[in-house]
N, C-alpha and C positions, 0 to 999 in steps of 0.2 A: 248574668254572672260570667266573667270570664275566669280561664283558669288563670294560675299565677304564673307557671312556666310555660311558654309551649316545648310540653316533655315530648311530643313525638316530633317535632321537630330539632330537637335537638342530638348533635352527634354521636354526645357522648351516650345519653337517655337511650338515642336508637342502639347501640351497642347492647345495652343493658337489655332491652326488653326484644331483641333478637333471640337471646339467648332463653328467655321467661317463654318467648313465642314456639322454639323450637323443644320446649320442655310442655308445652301446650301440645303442640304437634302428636308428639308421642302420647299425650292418654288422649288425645283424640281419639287415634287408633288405637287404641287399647280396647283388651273385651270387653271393661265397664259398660253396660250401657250407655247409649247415648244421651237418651231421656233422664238417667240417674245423675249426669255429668252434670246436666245445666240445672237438673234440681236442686244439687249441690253449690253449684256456681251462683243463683239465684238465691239460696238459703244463708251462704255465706257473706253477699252484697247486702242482701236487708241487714245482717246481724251488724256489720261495719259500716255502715250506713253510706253505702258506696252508690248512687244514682246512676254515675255512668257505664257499672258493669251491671248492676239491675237491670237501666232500661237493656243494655245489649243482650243481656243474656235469657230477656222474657224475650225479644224479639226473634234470637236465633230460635229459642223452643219453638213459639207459634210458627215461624218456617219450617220448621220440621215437624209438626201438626200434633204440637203439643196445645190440649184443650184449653181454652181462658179459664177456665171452670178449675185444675189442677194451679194453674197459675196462680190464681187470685188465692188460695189454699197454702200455698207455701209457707208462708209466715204462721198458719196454724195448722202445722201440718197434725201435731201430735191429737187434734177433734175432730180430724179430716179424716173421711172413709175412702177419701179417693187415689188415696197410694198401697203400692203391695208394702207388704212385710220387707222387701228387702229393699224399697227406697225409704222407707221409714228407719231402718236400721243405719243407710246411708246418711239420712238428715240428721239423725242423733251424732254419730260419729263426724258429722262436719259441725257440727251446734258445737261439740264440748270441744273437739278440733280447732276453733278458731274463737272459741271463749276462755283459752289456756290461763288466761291472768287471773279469771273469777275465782276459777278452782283450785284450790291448793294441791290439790291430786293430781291435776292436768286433767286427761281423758279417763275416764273409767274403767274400769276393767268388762262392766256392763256394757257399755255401750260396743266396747272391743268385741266380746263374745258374741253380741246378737249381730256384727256384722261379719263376721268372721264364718256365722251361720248360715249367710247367705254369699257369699262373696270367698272364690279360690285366693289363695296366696298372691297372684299375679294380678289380679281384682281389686284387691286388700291394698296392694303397693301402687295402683294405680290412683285408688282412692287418697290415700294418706296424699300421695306426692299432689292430687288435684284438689285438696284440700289446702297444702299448702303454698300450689302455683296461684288459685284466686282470691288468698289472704296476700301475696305479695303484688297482684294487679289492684286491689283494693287498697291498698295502703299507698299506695302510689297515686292512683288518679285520689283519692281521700285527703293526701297531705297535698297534693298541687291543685285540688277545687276543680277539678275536671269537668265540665260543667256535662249535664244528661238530657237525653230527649233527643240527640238528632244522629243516634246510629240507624245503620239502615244494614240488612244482614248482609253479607259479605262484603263487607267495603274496605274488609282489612285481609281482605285474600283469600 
């Protein structure tokens, strides 16, 4: 499969995802956990059926000695015992976060409260905003077919 554009090769594309990468940068560093991020980032790739930030983003966790065992659990995390309380609160609030269109509500007020009881204000705003930096990397490699399987971790900085 190849993709339809080459988006990272292109000038304008690189402009655009400069700006997505340096909005990345910042909840990198954030006090979110680390392990929270990519579970999120990885929760929200299955749900948009995005392969090439799945494969990148189970890669980067296993680099950073996130267990296969958590990994292969993502997609059901909700019968999974192997998350705490407030990465489970995280996955709820990226699940209804980037399934806006199903629910006529949007996100819950449920799912707001329980993460809101694990996660400060600053936490909160990191989550929301990295919830919807890797619905905007997903829709992008998703609409140009970005083809998956040959990231390798750090090969983009």
């Amino acid at each position: 499969m190849d993709a339809r554009l080459d988006y990272f090769g292109n000038p304008l594309a690189a402009k655009v995802l400069r700006h997505i990468n340096s909005a990345g940068k910042v909840l990198s560093d954030s006090a979110l956990p680390h392990a929270t991020q990519e579970l999120v980032k990885i929760r929200a790739s299955q749900i948009n059926g995005c392969g090439f930030c799945t494969d990148m983003h189970t890669k980067d966790a296993t680099h950073a000695g996130e267990t296969v065992q958590r990994l292969h659990l993502v997609a059901a995390w909700r019968e999974a015992t192997v998350f705490t309380d407030a990465e489970r609160a995280a996955l709820q609030l990226a699940e209804e976060g980037t399934r806006i269109a199903d629910a006529a509500g949007g996100v819950s007020d449920e799912a707001w409260a329980n993460a809101a009881k694990h996660y400060d204000e600053d936490q909160l705003a990191a989550l929301i905003s990295l919830i919807a930096v890797i619905n905007a990397y997903n829709r992008i490699n998703v609409i140009n077919r970005q083809p998956a399987g040959g990231y390798r971790p750090g090969m983009f900085g």
